[in-house]
C-alpha positions as CSV (number, residue, x, y, z in Angstrom):
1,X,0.0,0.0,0.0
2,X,1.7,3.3,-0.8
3,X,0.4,6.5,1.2
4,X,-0.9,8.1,-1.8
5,X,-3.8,10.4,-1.4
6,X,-5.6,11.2,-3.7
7,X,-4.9,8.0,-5.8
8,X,-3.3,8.3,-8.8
9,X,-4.4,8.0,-12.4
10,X,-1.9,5.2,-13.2
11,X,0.6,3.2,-11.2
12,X,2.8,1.0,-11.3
13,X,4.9,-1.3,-8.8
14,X,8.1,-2.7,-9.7
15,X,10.6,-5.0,-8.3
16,X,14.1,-3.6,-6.6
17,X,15.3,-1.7,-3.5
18,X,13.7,1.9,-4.4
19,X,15.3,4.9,-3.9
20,X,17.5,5.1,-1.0
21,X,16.5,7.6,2.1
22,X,19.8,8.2,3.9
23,X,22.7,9.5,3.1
24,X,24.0,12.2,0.1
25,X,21.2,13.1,-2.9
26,X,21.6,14.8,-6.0
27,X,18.5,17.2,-6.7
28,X,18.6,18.9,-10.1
29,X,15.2,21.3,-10.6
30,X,14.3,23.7,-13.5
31,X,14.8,27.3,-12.8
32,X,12.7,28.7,-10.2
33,X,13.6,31.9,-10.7
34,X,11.1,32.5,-12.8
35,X,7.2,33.8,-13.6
36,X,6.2,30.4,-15.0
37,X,8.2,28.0,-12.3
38,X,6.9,29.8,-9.3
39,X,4.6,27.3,-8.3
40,X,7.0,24.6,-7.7
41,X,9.3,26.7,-5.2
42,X,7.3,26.3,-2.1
43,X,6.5,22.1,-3.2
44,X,10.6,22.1,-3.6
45,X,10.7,23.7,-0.3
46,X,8.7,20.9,1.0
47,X,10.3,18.0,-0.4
48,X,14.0,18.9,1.1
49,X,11.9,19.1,4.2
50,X,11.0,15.6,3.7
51,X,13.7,14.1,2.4
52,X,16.0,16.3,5.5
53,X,13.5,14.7,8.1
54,X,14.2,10.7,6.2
55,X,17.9,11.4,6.7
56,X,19.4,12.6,3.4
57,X,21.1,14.9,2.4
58,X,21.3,16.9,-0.3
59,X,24.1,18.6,-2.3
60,X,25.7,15.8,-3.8
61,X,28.4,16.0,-6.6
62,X,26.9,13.8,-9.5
63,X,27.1,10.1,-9.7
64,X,24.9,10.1,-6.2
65,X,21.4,9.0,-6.6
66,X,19.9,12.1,-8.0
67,X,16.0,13.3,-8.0
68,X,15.5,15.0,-11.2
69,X,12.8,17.8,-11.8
70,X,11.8,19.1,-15.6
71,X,9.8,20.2,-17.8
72,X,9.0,19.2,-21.0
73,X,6.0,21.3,-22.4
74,X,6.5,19.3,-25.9
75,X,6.2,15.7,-25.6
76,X,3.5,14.9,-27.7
77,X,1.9,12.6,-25.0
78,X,0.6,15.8,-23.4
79,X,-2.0,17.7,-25.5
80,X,-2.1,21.1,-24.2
81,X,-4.0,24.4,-25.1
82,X,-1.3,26.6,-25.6
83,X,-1.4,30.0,-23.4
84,X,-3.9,28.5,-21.0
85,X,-2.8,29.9,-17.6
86,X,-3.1,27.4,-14.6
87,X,-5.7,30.0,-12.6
88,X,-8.4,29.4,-15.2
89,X,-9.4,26.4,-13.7
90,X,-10.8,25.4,-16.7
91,X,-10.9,21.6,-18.9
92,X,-8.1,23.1,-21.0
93,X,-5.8,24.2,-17.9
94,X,-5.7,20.8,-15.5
95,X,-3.9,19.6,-19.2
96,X,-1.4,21.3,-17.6
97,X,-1.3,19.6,-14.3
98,X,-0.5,16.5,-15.6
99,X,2.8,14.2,-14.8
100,X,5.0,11.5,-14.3
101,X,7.3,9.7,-11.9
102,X,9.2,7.1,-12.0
103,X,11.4,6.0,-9.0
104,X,14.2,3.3,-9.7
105,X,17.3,2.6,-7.4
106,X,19.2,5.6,-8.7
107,X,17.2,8.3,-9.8
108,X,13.7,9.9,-9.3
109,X,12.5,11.1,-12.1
110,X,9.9,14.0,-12.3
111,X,8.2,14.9,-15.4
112,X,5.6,17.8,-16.7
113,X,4.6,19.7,-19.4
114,X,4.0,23.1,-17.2
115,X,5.1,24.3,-13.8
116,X,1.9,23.4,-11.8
117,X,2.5,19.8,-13.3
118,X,5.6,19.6,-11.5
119,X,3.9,20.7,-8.5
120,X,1.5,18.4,-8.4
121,X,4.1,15.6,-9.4
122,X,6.4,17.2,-6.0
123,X,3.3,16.9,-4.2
124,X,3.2,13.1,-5.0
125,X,6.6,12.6,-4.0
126,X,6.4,14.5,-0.5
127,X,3.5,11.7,0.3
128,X,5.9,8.8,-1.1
129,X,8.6,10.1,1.0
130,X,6.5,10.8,3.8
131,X,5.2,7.2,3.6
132,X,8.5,5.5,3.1
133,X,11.3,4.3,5.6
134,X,14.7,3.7,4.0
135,X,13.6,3.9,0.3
136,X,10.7,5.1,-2.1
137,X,9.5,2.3,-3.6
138,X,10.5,1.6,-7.0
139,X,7.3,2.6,-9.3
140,X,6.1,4.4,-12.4
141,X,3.2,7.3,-12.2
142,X,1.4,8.4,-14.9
143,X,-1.3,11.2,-13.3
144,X,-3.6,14.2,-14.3
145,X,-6.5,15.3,-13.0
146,X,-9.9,14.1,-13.2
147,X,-11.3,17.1,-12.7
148,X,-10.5,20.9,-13.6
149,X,-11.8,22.5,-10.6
150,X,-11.2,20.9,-7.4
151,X,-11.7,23.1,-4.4
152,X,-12.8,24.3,-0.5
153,X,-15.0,27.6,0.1
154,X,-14.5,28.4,3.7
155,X,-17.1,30.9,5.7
156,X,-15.0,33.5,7.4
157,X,-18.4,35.6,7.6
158,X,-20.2,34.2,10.2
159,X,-17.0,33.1,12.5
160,X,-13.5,35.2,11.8
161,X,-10.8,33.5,10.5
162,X,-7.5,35.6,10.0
163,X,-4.5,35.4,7.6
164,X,-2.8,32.8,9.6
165,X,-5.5,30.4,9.5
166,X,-6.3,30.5,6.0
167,X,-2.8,30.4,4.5
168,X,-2.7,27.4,6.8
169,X,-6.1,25.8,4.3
170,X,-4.3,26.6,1.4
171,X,-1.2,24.5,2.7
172,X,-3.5,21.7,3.6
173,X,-5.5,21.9,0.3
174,X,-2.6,22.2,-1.8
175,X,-1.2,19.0,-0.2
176,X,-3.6,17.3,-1.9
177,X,-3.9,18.7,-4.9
178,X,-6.9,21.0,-4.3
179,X,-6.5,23.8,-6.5
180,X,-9.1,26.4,-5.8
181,X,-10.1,28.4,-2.3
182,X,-13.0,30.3,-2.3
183,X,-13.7,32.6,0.5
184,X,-16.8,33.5,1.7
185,X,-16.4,37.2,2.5
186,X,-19.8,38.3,3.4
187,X,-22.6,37.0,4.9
188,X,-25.5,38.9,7.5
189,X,-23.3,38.5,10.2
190,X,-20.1,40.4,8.9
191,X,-18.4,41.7,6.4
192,X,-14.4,40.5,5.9
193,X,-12.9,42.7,3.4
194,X,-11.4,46.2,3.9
195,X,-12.5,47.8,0.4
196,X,-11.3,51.4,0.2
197,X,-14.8,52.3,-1.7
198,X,-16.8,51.5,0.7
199,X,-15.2,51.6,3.6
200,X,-18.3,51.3,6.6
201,X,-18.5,47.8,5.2
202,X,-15.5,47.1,7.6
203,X,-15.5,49.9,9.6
204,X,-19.0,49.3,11.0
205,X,-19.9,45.2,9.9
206,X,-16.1,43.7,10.3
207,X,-16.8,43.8,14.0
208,X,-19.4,41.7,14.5
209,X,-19.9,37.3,14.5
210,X,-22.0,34.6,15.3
211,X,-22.7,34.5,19.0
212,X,-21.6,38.6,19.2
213,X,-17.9,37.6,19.1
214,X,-15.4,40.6,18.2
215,X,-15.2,39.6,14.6
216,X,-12.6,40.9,12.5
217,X,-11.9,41.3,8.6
218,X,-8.6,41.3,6.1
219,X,-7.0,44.3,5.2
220,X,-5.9,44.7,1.7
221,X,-2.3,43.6,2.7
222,X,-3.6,40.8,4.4
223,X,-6.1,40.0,0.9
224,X,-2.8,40.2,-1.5
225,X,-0.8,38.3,0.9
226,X,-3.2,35.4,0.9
227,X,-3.5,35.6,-2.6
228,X,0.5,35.2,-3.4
229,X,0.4,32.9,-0.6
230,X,-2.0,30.8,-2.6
231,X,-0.3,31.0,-6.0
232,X,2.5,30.0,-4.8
233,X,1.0,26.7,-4.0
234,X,-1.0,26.6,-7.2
235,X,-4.2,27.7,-5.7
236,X,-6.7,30.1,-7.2
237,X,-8.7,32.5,-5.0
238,X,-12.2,32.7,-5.1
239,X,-13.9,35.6,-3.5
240,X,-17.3,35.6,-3.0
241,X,-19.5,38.5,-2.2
242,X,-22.8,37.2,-1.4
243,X,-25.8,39.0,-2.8
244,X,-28.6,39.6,-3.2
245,X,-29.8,37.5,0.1
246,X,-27.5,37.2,2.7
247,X,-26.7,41.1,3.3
248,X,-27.4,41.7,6.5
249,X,-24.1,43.2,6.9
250,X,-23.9,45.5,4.2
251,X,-27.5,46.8,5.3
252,X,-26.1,47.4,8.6
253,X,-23.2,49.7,6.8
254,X,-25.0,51.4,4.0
255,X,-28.5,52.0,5.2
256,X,-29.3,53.7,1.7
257,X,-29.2,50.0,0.3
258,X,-32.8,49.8,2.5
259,X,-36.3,50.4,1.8
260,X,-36.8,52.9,4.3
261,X,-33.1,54.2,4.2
262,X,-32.5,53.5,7.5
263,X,-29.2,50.7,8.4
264,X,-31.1,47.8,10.7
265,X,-28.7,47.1,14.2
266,X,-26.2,44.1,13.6
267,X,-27.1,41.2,13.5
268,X,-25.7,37.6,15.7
269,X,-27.7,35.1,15.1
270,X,-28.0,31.6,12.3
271,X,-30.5,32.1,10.7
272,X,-30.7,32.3,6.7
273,X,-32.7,34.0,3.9
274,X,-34.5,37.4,5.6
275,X,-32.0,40.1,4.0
276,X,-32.2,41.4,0.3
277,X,-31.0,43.9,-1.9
278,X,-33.4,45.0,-4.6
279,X,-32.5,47.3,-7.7
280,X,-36.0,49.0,-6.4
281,X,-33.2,51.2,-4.3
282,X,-30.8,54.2,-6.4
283,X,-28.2,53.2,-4.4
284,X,-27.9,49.9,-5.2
285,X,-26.6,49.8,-8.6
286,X,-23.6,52.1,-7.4
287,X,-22.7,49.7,-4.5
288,X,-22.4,46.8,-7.0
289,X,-20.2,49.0,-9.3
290,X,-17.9,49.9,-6.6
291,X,-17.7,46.7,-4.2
292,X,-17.7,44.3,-7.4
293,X,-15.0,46.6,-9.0
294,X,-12.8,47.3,-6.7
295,X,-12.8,43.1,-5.7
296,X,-12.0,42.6,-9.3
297,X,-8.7,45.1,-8.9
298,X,-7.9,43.2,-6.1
299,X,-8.2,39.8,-6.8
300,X,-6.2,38.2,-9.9
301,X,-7.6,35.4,-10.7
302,X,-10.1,35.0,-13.2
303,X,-13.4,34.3,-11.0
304,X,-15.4,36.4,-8.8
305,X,-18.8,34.4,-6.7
306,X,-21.7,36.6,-6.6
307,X,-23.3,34.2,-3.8
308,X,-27.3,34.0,-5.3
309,X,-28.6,31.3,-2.4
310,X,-31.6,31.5,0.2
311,X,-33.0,35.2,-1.0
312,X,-36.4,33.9,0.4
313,X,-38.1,37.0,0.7
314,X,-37.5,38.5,-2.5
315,X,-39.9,38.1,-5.0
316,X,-38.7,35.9,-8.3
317,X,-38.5,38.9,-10.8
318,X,-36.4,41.1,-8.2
319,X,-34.0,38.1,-7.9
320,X,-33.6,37.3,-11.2
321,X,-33.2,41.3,-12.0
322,X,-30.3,41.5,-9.3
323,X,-28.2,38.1,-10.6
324,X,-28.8,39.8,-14.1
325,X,-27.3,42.8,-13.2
326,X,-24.4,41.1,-11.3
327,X,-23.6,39.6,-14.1
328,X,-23.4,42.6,-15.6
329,X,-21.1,44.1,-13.4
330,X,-18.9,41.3,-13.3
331,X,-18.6,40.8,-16.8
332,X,-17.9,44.5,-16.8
333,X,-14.8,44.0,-14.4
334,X,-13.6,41.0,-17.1
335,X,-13.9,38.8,-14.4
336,X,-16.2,34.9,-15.0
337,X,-18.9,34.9,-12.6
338,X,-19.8,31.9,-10.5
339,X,-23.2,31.6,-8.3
340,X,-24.9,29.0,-6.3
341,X,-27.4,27.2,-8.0
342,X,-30.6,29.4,-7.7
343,X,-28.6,31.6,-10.0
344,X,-28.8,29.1,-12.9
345,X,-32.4,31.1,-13.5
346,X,-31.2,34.2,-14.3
347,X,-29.8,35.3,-17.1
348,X,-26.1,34.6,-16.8
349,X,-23.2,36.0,-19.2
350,X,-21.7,33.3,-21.3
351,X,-19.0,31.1,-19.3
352,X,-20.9,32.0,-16.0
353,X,-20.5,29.2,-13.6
354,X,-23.0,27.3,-11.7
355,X,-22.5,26.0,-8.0
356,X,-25.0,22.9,-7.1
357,X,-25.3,22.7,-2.8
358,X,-28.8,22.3,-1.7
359,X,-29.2,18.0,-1.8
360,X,-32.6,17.2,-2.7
361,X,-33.9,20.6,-3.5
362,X,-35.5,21.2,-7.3
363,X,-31.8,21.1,-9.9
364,X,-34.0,22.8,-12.6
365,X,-31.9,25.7,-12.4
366,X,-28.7,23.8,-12.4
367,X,-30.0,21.8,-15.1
368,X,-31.4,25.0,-17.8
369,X,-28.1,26.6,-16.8
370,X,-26.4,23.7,-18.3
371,X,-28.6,23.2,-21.1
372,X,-27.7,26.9,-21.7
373,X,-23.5,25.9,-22.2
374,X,-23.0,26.9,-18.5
375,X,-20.2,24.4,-16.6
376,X,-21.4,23.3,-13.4
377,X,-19.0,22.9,-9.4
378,X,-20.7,19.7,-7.8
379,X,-21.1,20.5,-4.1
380,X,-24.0,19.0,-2.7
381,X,-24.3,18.8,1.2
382,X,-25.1,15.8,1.9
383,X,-21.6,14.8,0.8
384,X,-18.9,17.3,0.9
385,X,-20.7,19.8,3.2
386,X,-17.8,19.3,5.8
387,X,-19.6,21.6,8.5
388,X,-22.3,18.8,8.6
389,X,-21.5,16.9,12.0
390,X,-20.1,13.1,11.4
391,X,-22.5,11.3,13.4
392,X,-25.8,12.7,15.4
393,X,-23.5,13.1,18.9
394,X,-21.0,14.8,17.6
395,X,-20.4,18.6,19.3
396,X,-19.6,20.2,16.2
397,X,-21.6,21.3,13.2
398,X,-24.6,21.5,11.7
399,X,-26.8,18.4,10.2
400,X,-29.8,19.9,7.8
401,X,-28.0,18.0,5.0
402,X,-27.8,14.9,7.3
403,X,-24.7,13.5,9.1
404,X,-21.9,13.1,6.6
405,X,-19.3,10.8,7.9
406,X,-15.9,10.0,6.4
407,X,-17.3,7.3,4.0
408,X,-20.0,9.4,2.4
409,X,-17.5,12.1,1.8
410,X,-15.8,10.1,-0.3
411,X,-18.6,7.3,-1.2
412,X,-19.9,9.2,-4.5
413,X,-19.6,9.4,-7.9
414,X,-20.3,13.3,-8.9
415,X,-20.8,12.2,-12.7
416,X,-24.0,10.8,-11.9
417,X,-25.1,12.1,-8.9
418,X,-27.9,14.9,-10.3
419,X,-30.3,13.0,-12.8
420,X,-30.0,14.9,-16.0
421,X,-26.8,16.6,-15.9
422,X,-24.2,15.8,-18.9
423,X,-21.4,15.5,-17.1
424,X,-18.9,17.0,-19.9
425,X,-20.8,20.4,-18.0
426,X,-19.4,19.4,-14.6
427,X,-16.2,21.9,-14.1
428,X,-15.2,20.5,-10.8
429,X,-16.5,19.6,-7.2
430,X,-15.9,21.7,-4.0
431,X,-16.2,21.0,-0.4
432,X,-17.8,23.4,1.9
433,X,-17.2,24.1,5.4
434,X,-19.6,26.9,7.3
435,X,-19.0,28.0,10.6
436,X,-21.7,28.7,12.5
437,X,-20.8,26.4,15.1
438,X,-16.8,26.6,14.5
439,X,-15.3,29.6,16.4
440,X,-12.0,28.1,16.8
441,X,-8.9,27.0,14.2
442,X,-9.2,23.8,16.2
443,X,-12.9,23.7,15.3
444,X,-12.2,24.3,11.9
445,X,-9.1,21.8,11.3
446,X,-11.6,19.4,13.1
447,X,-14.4,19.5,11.0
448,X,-12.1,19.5,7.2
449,X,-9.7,16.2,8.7
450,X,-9.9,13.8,7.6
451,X,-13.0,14.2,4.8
452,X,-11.0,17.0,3.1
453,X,-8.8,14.4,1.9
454,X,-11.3,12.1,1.3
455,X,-12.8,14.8,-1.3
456,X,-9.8,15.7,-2.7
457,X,-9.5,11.7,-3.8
458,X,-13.0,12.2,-5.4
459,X,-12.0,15.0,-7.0
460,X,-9.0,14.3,-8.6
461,X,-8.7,10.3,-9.0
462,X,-10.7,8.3,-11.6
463,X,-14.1,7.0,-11.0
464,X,-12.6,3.6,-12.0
465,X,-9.6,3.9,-9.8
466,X,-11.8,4.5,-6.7
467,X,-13.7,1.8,-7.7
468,X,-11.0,-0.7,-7.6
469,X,-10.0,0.3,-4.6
470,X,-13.1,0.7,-2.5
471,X,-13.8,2.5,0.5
472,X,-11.4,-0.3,2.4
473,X,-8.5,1.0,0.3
474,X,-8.7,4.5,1.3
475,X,-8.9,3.6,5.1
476,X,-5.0,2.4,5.4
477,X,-3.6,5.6,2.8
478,X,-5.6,7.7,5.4
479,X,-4.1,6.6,8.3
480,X,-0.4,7.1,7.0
481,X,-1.5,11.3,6.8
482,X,-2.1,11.9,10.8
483,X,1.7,12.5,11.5
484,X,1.9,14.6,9.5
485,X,-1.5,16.3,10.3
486,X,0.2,16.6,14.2
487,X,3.4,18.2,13.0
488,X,1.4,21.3,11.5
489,X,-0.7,20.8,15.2
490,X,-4.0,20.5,12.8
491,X,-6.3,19.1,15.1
492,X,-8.8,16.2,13.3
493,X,-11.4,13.8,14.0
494,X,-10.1,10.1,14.5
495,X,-12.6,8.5,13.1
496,X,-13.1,4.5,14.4
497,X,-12.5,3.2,10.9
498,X,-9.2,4.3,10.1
499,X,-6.6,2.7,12.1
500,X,-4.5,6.0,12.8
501,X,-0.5,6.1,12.5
C-alpha cells in the first residue's frame, strides 16, 4: 500500500530496492527563478523538508542517486492548449497539471509539461517520501487530474478567520492537490474585506460574528498576501461577495441599500434567507459597481462568486433582476462569474458558472443553466458539506443536510449524482465548510480532517480507480496522513475506521 492520497491516475509497482533515504542526494530542478516555475518553489521547499527529516542529504556531486525535476512542455503525450494559464481552472488548464514519476534505485524522475504539473508531481513525492522508511518504492506514475476545478469555500463571515488560519487551508489543500479556495467574505453576520470604496463595510460590519464575538476582517495587505500565498502553492482564490440574500451586513453599513433608508442594528444570530438587496433602491446599482470593482482590482484570478442562495423574501422577478445585473457588473470587471445554483435562472453571461449545494432541493436551475453551455462545481451537502456533523452526537456542526461521515464524503460518484446533468458540463467539485458552530482553528481543522482528503480523492482520482480500490482502500492511505496532520498541530477527527498512524 503506498500513502498516496488522492490515488493516482496510473501506477505501477516494480521490483528492486527503491530509492535510497539516507545518506547524500543529488536534486537537479528547472529554474525557479522565474514567472512560469513559481509554483514549484514552495512544493521544492517541502520535499527537502522531507527528504531532510528521512535522513538525506542533499548537495551531492553527480554520480549520487539524483531526483530529477523538468519540464517538458512538448512531448507529444501531453496535448495542451497553448497559453492557458493554470488560474483558469478550466478543462483546457488541468492539461497542464498533468505528470510523471518514476522511482528506480538511482534516480527519481519527475516529469511535466507546465510548472503546476511539477507541483503536483512534487506533491506526490512528498507523500511517497512521507510514507516511506529507507527507500521510495520503486514505481512508475502516470497522473492528471480528473477534474479541472477541485476546491474548498470556507465561511470567514459568520466566525472570523484571519491570515494565519487561512494560508494554513491553502497549505492543507494544496497538499492534496486541491487547487481552488474560495472565501466566503460576506454573509448577515459580517463583512471581511477592507474595500477602500466602501469603507463602513469594515469599519461598521467587520466587528461583529456569530454568537456577538469581536469579529474581524482582512486588510488589503492581508487580501494580496493570501492571494501570493495561494499562487505559490498553485491555488486560485475565489472571492465571494454574497448578494442579493444574505446582506445583512452590508445593510447594517450602508442604510441607503434599504427600503426605508435607515441601516437595521447588527445582527448575531444563524439564521438564513431574511435580507435582500433590490434594484427598487438608487443606491444599489452604485454599491455593486464599486464593491464588485474594486474586488476585481484586487483579486487576480479570473473568478469572482456573486453568492445568489436562500433570498427567500425576494420576489422571483427582483431576484432574477439583481443576478442579471451582477452579471453585468462582473462581466464588466472581465472577471467569469460563479453563483450558487438558484442563480442558474437568471440570465447569466456566457461562461458564467453554476454552483449545485442544496441535496434534494429542485436542480432545474442547475440543469437550464447547463442546457444553456454553463459548466457546473458539484457540491451538494449531503456529501462534501464538511460543516455537517459526522454522526448525530457529535459537538460540532450543523446536520440539515444529514450527518456526513468519512465514507459518504468520499462514497460518491459526482458524474452521476444529479439526474439529467451531462457530465462533460461538470467543471469540478468543491467541499464546503460553514461556521456557524466553529469559532475556533481547532474547530475548523476538526471538521475538514480527515473528509478533506477524502474529497480531494473524489476530485482528482478516476471513477474507476476509486472503484478498484473501494472505501477499504482508502482507510489504510488515510491513516499514513495523521503524523503529518500533528506536526502542522492541525487538530482532526479520529474517526473508528481508520486505524491511525
Amino acid at each position: 500500500m503506498l500513502p498516496l492520497v488522492p490515488a493516482p491516475a496510473h501506477l505501477e509497482e516494480h521490483d528492486g530496492p527503491g530509492f535510497p533515504l539516507a545518506g547524500p542526494l543529488r536534486l537537479v530542478t528547472p529554474d525557479a527563478g522565474t514567472t512560469d516555475a513559481d509554483p514549484v518553489a514552495a512544493p521544492l521547499a517541502d520535499l527537502a523538508d522531507s527528504l531532510a527529516a528521512a535522513g538525506a542529504a542533499l548537495g551531492a556531486s553527480a554520480g549520487a542517486p539524483e531526483i530529477i525535476v523538468e519540464l517538458d512542455p512538448d512531448d507529444p503525450q501531453w496535448v495542451l492548449a497553448r497559453d492557458v494559464p493554470p488560474a483558469s481552472l478550466t478543462h483546457d488548464a488541468a492539461a497542464l497539471e498533468a505528470y510523471r514519476l518514476t522511482v528506480g534505485a538511482d534516480r527519481v524522475h519527475l516529469l511535466a509539461p507546465a510548472p503546476v504539473g511539477l507541483a503536483r508531481g512534487l506533491t506526490t513525492l512528498v507523500h511517497l517520501v512521507r510514507g516511506s522508511a529507507d527507500a521510495i518504492p520503486a514505481v512508475a506514475i502516470s497522473d492528471a487530474p480528473r477534474y479541472a476545478w477541485r476546491g474548498l469555500s470556507i465561511d470567514i463571515a459568520r466566525h472570523f478567520f484571519p491570515l494565519s488560519v487561512l494560508k494554513e487551508v491553502v497549505d492543507l489543500a494544496a497538499g492534496y492537490k486541491l487547487n481552488a479556495l474560495h472565501v466566503h467574505l460576506t454573509d448577515d453576520q459580517g463583512w471581511r474585506l477592507e474595500l477602500t470604496r466602501r469603507p463602513l463595510l469594515t469599519e461598521r460590519s467587520g466587528g461583529t460574528e456569530v454568537g456577538g464575538g469581536e469579529g474581524g476582517y482582512l486588510s488589503q495587505a492581508d487580501w494580496a498576501e493570501l492571494v501570493a500565498h495561494a499562487a505559490s502553492r498553485a491555488v486560485t482564490v475565489v472571492p465571494e461577495i454574497d448578494l442579493p440574500g444574505h446582506t445583512h451586513a452590508a445593510l447594517h453599513a450602508y442604510g441607503q441599500l434599504t427600503p426605508t433608508g435607515e441601516a437595521p442594528p447588527p445582527y448575531t444570530g444563524t439564521d438564513v434567507g431574511f435580507s435582500q438587496i433590490t434594484l427598487n433602491e438608487p443606491a444599489t446599482k452604485p454599491f455593486l459597481d464599486d464593491v464588485l470593482g474594486e474586488l476585481a482590482d484586487l483579486t487576480p484570478g479570473p473568478y469572482l462568486h456573486g453568492g445568489g442562495d436562500e433570498a427567500h423574501v425576494m420576489t422571483r422577478q427582483d431576484y432574477l433582476d439583481v443576478v442579471a445585473e451582477l452579471g453585468r457588473v462582473v462581466a464588466g470587471t472581465g472577471k467569469v462569474l460563479v453563483v450558487w445554483q438558484e442563480g442558474g435562472a437568471a440570465d447569466l453571461p456566457p461562461g458564467s458558472l453554476v454552483q449545485l449545494w442544496a441535496s434534494g432541493t429542485d436542480l432545474t436551475p442547475v440543469l437550464d443553466a447547463a442546457e444553456r453551455g454553463h459548466d457546473v462545481i458539484m457540491s451538494p451537502g449531503n456529501h462534501i458539506y464538511l460543516d455537517m456533523k459526522y454522526t448525530p452526537e457529535f459537538p460540532l456542526g450543523l446536520d440539515w443536510a444529514g450527518h456526513v461521515d468519512l465514507e459518504r464524503s468520499w462514497s460518491w460518484d459526482p458524474d452521476t449524482y444529479a439526474d439529467g446533468l451531462d457530465p462533460a458540463r461538470i467543471r469540478g467539485i468543491e467541499a464546503a465548510v460553514w461556521t456557524e458552530t466553529l469559532a475556533t482553528r481547532d474547530d475548523l481543522f476538526t471538521m475538514l480532517l480527515p473528509r478533506l482528503a477524502a474529497v480531494a480523492e473524489v476530485a482528482w482520482s478516476p471513477q474507476s480507480v476509486r472503484d478498484a480500490s473501494g472505501f477499504a482502500g482508502l482507510v489504510p492511505r488515510l491513516a499514513v496522513q495523521a503524523p503529518t496532520w500533528r506536526a502542522h498541530d492541525w487538530a482532526f477527527h479520529p474517526v473508528p475506521e481508520v486505524p491511525w498512524l
